[in-house]
C-alpha positions in Angstrom: -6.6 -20.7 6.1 -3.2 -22.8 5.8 -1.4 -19.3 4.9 -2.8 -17.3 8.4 -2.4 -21.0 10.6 1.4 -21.3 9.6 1.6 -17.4 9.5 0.8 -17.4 13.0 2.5 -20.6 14.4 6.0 -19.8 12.1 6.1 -16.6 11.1 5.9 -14.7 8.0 9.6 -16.1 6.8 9.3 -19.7 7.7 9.3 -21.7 4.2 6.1 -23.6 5.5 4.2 -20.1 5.6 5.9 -19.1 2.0 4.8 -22.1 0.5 1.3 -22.0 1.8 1.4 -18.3 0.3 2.5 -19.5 -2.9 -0.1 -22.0 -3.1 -2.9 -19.4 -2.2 -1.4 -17.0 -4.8 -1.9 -19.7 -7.3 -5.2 -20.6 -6.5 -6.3 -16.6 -6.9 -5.2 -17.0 -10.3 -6.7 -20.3 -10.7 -10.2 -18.2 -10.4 -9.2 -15.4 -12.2 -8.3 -13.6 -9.5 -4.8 -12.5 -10.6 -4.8 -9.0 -8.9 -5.5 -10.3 -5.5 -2.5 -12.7 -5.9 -0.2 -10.2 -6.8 -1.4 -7.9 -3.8 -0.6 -10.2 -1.8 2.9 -11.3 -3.4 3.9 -7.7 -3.7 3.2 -7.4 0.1 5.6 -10.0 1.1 8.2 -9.3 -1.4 8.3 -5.8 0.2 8.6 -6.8 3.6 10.9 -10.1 3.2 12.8 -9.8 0.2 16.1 -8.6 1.7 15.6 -11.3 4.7 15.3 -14.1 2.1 18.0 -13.4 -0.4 20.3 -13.9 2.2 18.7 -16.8 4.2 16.2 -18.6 2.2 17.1 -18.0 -1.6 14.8 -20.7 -2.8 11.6 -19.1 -1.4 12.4 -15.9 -2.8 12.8 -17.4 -6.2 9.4 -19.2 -6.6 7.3 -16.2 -4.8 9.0 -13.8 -7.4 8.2 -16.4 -10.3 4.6 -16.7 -8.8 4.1 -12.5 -8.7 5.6 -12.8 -12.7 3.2 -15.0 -13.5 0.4 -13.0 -11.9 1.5 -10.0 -14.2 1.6 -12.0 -17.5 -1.8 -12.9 -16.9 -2.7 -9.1 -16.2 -1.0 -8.6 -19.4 1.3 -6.3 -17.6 4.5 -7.7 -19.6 6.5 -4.8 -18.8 6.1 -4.8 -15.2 7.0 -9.3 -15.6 10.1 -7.9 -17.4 11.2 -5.6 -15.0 10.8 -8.4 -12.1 12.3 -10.8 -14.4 15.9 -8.9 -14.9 15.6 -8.3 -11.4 16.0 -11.7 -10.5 18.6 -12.6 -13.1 20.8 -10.2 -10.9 19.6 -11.3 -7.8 20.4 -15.0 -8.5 23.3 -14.7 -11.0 25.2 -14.3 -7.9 24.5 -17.4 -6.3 25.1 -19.4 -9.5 28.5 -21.9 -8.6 31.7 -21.3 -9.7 32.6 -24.7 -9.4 29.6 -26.1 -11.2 31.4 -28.6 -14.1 28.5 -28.3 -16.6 29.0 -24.7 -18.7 25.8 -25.6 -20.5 23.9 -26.2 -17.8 25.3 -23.5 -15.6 24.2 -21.0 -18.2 21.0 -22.2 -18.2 19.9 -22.2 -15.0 21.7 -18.6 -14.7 19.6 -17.7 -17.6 16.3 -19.0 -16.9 15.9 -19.5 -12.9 12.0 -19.4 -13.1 9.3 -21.8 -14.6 8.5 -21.2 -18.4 5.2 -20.3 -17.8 6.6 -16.9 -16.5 8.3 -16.0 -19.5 5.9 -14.6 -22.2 8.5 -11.8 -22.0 11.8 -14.4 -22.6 11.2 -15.6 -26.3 9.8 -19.2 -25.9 11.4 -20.3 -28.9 14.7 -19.6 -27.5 13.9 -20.9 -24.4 12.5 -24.1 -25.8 15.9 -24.3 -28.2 18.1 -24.2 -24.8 16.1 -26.5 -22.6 16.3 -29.2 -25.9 20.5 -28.5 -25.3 20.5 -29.1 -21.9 18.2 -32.0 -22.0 20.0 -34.1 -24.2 23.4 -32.8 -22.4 22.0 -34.7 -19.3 20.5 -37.8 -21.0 24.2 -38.1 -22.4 25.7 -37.0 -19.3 23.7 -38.6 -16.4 20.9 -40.7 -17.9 17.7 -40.7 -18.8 16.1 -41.5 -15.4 18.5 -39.1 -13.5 16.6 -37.0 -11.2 18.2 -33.4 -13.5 17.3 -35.4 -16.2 14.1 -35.6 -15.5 13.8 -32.1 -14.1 14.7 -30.9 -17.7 12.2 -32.8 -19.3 9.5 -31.9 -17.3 10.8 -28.0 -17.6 10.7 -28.9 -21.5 7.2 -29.9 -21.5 6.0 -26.8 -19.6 7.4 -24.9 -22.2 4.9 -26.8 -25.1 2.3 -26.1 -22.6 2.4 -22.5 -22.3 2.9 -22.9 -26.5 0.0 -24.5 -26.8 1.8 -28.0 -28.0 -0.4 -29.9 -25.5 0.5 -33.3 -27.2 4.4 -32.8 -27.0 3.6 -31.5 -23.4 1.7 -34.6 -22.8 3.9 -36.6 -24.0 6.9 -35.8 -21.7 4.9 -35.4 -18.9 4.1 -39.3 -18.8 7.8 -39.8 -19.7 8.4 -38.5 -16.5 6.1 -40.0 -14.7 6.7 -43.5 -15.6 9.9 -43.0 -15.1 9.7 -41.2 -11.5 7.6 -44.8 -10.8 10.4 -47.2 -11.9 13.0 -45.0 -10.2 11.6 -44.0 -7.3 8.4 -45.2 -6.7 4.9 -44.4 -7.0 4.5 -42.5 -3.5 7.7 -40.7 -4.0 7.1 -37.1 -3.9 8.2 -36.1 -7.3 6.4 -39.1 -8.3 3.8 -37.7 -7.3 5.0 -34.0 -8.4 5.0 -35.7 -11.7 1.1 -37.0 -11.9 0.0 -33.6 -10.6 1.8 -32.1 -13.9 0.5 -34.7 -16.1 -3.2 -34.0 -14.4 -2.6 -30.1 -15.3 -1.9 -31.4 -18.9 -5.2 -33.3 -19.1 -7.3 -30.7 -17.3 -6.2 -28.1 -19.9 -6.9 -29.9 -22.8 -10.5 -30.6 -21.0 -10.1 -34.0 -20.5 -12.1 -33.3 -17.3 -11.9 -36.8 -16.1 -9.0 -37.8 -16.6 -7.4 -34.9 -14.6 -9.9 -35.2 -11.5 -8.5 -39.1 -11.3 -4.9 -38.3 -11.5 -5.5 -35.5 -8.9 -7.6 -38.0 -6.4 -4.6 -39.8 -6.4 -2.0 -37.5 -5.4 -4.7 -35.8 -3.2 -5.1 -39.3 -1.4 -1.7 -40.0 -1.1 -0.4 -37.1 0.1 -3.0 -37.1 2.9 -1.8 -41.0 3.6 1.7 -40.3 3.6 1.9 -36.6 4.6 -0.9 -35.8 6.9 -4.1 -33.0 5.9 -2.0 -30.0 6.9 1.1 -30.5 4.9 1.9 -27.6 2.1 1.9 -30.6 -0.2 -1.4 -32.4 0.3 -3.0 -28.6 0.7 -1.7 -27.7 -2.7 -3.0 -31.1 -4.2 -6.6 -30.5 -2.3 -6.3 -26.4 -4.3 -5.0 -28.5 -8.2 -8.4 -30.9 -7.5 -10.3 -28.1 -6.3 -9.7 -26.3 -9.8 -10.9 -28.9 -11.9 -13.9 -28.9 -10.0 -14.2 -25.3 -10.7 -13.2 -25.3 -14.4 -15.9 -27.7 -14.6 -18.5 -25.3 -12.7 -18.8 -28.0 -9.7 -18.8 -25.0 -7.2 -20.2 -26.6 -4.6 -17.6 -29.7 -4.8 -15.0 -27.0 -5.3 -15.5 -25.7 -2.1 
């Protein structure tokens, strides 16, 4: 319903309406509903893709991420590879050639999409690289910068999709106590952060745990951003899963 209402008052390119399709494309997976998603992802890519490289470069990048992710968990790893090198290309270009940091500029050259995408990539490598560059920017920045951060929390969604839930765990509340000293507690990665740490707990079935966290940002976002913002809608679809993990259909709904 968000994706057709900002479809039709923005338009099919407007980041609102991309967003709101990311969000639906990750709730279809959410319910095991993979091959919708990546209907629908394909769709867009199709029609937009040569609009957005150009104009809106950061859209492009997470619905191409979202559509890998929809293929890895179709188990169609050759297809996610495919997609993947295609957007190495596609965003190698826009990497700065003024950027001071050659460890951190090959990085984000070399891995421009979340972890969880890259089945294909060799998580040990991966995990190996985002250790580099974290400690790189605790040296360089500080631990509470907001890059430092970023890399921690990219380090921890690299345990998760190993499995190494504790590790993962354990980062995520780095960063969110952090993001609350440094920013605030209604800060939106703040918040970012508690919906990550809530994704933690709800995968290791700490039911509970993850429906509170989620409340939370859910009642926040609603308080500080109003029902119809992309953020408090994706919130309202993260609680909405835990419900349905959990088999409360109707509370799901």
């Amino acid at each position: 319903e968000a994706f057709r209402t900002h479809e039709k008052s923005t338009g099919p390119s407007h980041p609102d309406t991309l967003i709101s399709l990311r969000d639906l494309a990750q709730i279809l997976r959410n319910v095991g509903k993979s091959s919708a998603a990546e209907e629908i992802l394909q769709t867009t890519l199709k029609e937009l893709e040569s609009l957005l490289v150009e104009k809106n470069p950061e859209s492009l990048r997470f619905l191409m991420a979202s559509l890998m992710m929809a293929l890895v968990d179709q188990k169609k790893l050759d297809a996610a590879e495919e997609l993947w090198m295609r957007a190495v290309a596609l965003f190698s270009k826009s990497v700065s050639a003024e950027e001071n940091d050659a460890l951190i500029r090959a990085f984000e050259l070399a891995h421009p999409f979340p972890p969880q995408s890259m089945v294909m990539a060799k998580l040990d490598a991966a995990e190996k690289l985002e250790v580099q560059v974290m400690e790189t920017r605790k040296t360089k920045l500080g631990v509470d910068h907001p890059d430092t951060l970023s890399s921690i929390a990219n380090l921890a969604s690299i345990y998760k999709t190993q499995g190494q839930w504790g590790k993962a765990e354990e980062l995520d509340l780095q960063v969110m106590e952090t993001s609350k000293i440094k920013l605030g507690a209604n800060h939106p990665d703040t918040l970012h952060s508690v919906a990550n740490l809530a994704v933690t707990y709800r995968n290791q079935g700490r039911w509970d745990t993850a429906k509170e966290l989620e409340l939370q940002v859910m009642e926040t976002c609603k308080a500080k951003l109003g029902v119809d913002h992309p953020d408090t809608l994706y919130s309202m679809a993260n609680l909405a899963t835990t419900y349905w993990k959990q088999g409360r259909w109707d509370e799901a709904e």
